[in-house]
Residue, then its C-alpha position, 0 to 999 in steps of 0.5 A: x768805538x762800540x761798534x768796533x770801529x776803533x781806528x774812526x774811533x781814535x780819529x774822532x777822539x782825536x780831532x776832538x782833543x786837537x780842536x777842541x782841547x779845552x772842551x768839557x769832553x777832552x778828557x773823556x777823549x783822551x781816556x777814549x784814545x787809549x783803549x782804542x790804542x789797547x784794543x789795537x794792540x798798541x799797549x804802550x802807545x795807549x800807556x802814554x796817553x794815560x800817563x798824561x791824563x792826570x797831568x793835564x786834568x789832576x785830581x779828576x775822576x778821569x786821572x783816576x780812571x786813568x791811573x786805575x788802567x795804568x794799574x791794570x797793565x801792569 
């Protein structure tokens, strides 16, 4: 993702989450998915994925990152 590659990116983070949904790294994954969706463009695709952060990980600093860039799009 920082060097721009930001489709291997979300393959990654997404092989991450589907295999390994419980791993402590999952929510970062998440957070991960969606800006590589933002920086594609995808803004709604990415919108959707932060929404579900604070559901499957509440009262965490990643719900509230997420919340925070959920904020931020509005």
């Amino acid at each position: 993702e920082a060097q721009g590659k930001h489709e291997a990116a979300l393959q990654n983070y997404r092989r991450l989450v589907d295999e390994f949904g419980d791993h402590f790294l999952a929510p970062q994954a998440h957070l991960g998915i969606g800006r590589c969706l933002q920086m594609q463009g995808k803004n709604r695709e990415a919108a959707e994925v932060y929404q579900k952060i604070p559901l499957l990980y509440p009262e965490t600093a990643w719900a509230q990152t997420a919340q925070q860039l959920l904020g931020q799009k509005k």
